[in-house]
C-alpha positions in Angstrom: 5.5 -3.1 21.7 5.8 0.4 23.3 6.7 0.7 26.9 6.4 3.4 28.9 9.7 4.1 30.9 9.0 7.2 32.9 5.4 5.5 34.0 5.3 7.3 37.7 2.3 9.7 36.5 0.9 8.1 33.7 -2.3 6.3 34.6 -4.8 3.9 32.4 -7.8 3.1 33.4 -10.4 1.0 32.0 -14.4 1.1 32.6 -17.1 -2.0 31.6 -16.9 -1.8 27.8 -13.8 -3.4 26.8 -11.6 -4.9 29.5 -9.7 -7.3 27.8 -8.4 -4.8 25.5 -7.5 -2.2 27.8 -5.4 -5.4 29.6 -3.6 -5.8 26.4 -2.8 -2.2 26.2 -1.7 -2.1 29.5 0.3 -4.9 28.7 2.2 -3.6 26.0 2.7 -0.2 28.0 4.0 -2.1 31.2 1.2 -0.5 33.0 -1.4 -1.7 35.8 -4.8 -0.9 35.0 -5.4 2.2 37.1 -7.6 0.9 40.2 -10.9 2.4 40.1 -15.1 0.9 40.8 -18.0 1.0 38.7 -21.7 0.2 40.2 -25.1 1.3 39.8 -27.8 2.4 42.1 -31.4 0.9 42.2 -32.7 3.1 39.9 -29.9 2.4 37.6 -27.8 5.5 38.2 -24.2 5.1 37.6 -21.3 5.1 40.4 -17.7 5.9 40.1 -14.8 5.5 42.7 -11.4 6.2 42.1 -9.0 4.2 44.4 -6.0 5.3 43.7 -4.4 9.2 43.7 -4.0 10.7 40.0 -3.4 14.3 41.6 -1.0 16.0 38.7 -1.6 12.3 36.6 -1.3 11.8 33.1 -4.5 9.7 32.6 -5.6 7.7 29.9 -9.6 5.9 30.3 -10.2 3.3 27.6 -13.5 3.4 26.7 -15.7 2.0 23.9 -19.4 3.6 23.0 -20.3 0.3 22.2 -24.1 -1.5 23.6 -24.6 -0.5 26.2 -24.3 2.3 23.9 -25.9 5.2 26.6 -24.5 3.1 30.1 -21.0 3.0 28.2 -21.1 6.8 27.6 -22.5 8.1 30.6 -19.6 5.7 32.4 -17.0 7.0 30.4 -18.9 11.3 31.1 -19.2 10.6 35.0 -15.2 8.8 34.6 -13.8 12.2 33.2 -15.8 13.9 35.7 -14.2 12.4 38.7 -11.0 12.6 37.4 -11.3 16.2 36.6 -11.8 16.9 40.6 -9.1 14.6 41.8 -6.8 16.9 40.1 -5.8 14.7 37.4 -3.3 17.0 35.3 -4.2 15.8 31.6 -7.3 13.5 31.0 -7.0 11.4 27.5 -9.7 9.5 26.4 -9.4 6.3 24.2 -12.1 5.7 22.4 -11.6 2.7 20.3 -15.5 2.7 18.6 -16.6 6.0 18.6 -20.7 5.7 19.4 -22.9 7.8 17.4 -20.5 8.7 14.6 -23.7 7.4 11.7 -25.1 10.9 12.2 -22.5 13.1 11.1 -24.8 14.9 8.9 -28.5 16.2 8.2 -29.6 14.0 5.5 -32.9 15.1 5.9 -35.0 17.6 7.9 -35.0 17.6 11.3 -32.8 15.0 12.2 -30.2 15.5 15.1 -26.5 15.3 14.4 -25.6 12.9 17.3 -21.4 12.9 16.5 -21.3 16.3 17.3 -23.5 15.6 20.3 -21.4 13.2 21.4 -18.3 15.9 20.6 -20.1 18.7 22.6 -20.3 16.3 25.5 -17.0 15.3 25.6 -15.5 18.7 25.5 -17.9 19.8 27.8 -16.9 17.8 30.4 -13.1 19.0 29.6 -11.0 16.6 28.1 -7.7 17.2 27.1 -7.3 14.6 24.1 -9.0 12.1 22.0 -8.0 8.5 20.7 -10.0 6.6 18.6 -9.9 4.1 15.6 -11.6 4.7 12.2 -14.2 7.3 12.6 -17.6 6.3 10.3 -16.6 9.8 9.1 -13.1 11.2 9.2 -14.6 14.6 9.5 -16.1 14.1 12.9 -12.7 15.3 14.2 -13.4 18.9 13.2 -16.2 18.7 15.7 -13.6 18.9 18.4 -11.8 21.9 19.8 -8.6 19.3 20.8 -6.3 17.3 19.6 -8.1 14.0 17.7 -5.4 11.4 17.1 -7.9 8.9 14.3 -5.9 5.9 14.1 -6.2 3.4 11.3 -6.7 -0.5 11.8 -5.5 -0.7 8.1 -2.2 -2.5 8.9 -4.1 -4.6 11.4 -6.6 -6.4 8.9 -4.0 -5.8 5.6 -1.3 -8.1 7.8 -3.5 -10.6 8.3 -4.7 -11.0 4.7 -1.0 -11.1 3.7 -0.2 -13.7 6.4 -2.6 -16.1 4.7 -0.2 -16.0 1.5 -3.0 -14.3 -0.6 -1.2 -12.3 -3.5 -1.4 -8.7 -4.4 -2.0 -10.5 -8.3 -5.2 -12.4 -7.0 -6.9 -10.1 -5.1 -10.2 -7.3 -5.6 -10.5 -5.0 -2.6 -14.4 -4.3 -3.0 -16.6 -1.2 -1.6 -19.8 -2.5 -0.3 -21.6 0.7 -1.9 -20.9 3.7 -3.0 -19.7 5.2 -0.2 -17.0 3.0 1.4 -15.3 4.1 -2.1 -12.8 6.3 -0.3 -11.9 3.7 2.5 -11.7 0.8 0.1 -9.3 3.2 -2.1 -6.9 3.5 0.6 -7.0 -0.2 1.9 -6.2 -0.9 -1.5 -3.5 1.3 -2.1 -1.9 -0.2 1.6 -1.8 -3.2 -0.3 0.3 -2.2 -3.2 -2.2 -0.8 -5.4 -4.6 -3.5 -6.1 -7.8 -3.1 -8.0 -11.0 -2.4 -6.2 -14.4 -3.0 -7.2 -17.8 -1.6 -6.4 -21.3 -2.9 -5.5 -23.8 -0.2 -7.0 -27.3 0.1 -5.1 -28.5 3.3 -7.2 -31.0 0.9 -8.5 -32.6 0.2 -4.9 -34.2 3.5 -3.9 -35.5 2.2 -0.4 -32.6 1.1 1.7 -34.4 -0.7 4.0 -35.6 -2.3 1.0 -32.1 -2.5 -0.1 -30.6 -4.2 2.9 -32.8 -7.0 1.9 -32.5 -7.3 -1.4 -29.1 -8.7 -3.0 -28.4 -5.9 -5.6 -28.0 -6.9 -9.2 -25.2 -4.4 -10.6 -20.8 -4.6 -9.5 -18.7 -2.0 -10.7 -14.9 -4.0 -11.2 -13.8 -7.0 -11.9 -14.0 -10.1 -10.1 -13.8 -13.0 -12.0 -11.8 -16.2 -11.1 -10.1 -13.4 -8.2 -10.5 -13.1 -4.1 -12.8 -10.8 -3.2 -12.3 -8.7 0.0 -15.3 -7.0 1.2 -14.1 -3.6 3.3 -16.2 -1.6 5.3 -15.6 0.0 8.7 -18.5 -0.7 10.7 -20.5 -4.1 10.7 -23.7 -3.8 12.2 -26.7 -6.1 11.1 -24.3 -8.1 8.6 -27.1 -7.7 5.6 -24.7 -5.5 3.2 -21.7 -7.5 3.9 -23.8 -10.4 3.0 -25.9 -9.7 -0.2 -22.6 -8.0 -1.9 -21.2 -11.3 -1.3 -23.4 -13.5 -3.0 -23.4 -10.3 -5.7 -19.5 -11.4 -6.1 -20.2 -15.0 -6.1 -22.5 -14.5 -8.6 -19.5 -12.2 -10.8 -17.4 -15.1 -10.8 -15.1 -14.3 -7.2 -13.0 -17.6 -6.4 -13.0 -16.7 -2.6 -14.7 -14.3 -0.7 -13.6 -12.6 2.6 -14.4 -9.3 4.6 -13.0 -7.4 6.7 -14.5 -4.2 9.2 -13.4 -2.5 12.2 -16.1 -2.3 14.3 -17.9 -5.5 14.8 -21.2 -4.4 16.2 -23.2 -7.2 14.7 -26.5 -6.4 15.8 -29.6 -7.9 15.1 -29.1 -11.6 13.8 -25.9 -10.4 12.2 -24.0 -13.5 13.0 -26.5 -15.7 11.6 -26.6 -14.0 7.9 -22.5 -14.0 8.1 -22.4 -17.9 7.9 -25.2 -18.3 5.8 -23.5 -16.1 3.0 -20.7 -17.2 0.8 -18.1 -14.9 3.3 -15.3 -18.1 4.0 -13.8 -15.2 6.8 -15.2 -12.3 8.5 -12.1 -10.4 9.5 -12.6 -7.7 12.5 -10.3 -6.0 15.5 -11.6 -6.1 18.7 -12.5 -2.4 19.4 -15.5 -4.1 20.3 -15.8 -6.6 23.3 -17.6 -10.3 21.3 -19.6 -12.5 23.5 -20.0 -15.7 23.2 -23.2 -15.3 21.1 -21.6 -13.4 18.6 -18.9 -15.5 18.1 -18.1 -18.0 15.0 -15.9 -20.3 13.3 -16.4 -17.5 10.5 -15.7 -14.5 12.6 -11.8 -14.0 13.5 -10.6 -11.6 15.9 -7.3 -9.3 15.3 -6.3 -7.1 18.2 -5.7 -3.4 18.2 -4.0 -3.2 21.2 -0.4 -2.6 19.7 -1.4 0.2 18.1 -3.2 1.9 20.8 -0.2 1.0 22.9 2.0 2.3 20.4 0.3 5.7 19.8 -0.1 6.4 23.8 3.7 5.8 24.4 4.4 8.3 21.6 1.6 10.8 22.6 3.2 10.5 26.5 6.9 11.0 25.0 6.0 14.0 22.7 6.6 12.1 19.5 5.1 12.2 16.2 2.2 9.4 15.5 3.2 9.8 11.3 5.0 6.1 11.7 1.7 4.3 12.8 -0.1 5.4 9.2 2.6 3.7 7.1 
């Protein structure tokens, strides 16, 4: 835990998407949630009152681009906007799930690029920083002009794993397809340089195809071990699912998974607990309601190292410590 001693200018404020984790934060900071109203008009147009000074502030807004997905970042556009003319001197946003990071690229003709969009936008409406966790890309940050601290939940999800008294000998760190390689890679080497393993979907040319379809072909080794499915975002649950019962099929003793963002759209929950995954392991960058909710789905919370990195971007201090 990371207070903030000197905490007479430093503001945090938190808008609809993720409440209880901006509490947390606070928490850990020994702040108060910064004072401020969010409403809508009729017509849906969104409303923003500050209720408290930040003239010459350090401010921090907490902010997921999570569904809602377009209410949560026009709240967070019109929240920097307001802050901008009350004077605030520094405005920081923490983005714990960056929305719109999937298109980080022109895989095909004519398609938009919607993280450097969502960049634009944010340095348009003149931010001084940005804080988020585990970017679907890592390159996204060189769409920005500012400072990007990209945090990692790493630590978060390897503790827990650990915690359970499952041994570096026993355990297969597995990339749902080819490319989650490079993220697996580095979970794995957190761990102590355990083995990874691969599902390989080259075979399924049509990915809708292939989200249906459990795929026939692991790269690795899994037999009579515990497998740990990694990814960073999981959204309708279907590759998390099918590369389990790919593993169970290999020979895997236990399987688990772990992601960062737990979007689980789209009957997600459902194909979770009716796959061979014994835990779903995710951090709460995302707010879950009830409905998404299961004895199979467990929770970790980021909110230390948020905390942590605010108190040492507010004292001037290096954020190298949080990556170890």
């Amino acid at each position: 835990m990371s207070q903030i001693k000197d905490a007479q200018n430093v503001k945090l404020f938190a808008l609809n998407s993720n409440l209880p984790l901006a509490q947390k934060v606070a928490d850990n900071l020994g702040l108060q949630l910064g004072d401020c109203t969010v409403s809508h008009f009729a017509d849906g147009e969104i409303s923003i009152e500050i209720n408290e000074s930040v003239r010459g502030c350090e401010v921090y807004v907490l902010q997921s681009v999570s569904e809602p997905v377009n209410t949560n970042l026009m709240e967070l556009l019109i929240m920097v906007d307001a802050l901008r003319r009350a004077s605030a001197a520094k405005i920081n946003v923490v983005m714990p799930y960056y929305g719109y990071a999937r298109q980080d690229r022109k895989a095909r003709s004519r398609e938009p690029i919607t993280a450097k969009l969502v960049a634009n936008l944010l340095q348009d409406d003149r931010i001084n920083r940005l804080i988020t966790i585990d970017l679907h890309a890592p390159q996204v940050q060189g769409f920005f002009d500012i400072p990007v601290d990209h945090l990692r939940s790493a630590r978060v999800l390897i503790n827990y794993f650990l915690g359970k008294g499952l041994t570096v000998d026993d355990l297969v760190i597995v990339a749902p397809d080819h490319a989650g390689v490079s993220l697996v890679r580095q979970f794995a080497e957190k761990i102590g340089g355990v083995p990874i393993a691969i599902v390989d979907k080259r075979d399924q040319a049509n990915r809708e195809q292939a989200d249906e379809t459990v795929p026939e072909t692991l790269i690795g080794d899994v037999d009579n071990k515990t497998a740990v499915i990694v990814d960073d975002i999981v959204d309708t649950g279907s590759r998390m699912a099918n590369s389990a019962r790919l593993l169970k099929k290999c020979g895997a003793k236990h399987i688990y998974a772990a992601a960062t963002h737990a979007v689980l759209s789209h009957g997600a929950v459902g194909r979770i607990e009716e796959s061979p995954i014994e835990k779903l392991v995710v951090t709460d960058t995302i707010v879950l309601p009830k409905e998404k909710q299961s004895a199979k789905i467990v929770q970790l919370s980021v909110a230390g190292l948020l905390g942590d990195a605010i108190a040492r971007i507010h004292s001037h201090q290096s954020l190298q410590p949080l990556f170890k």
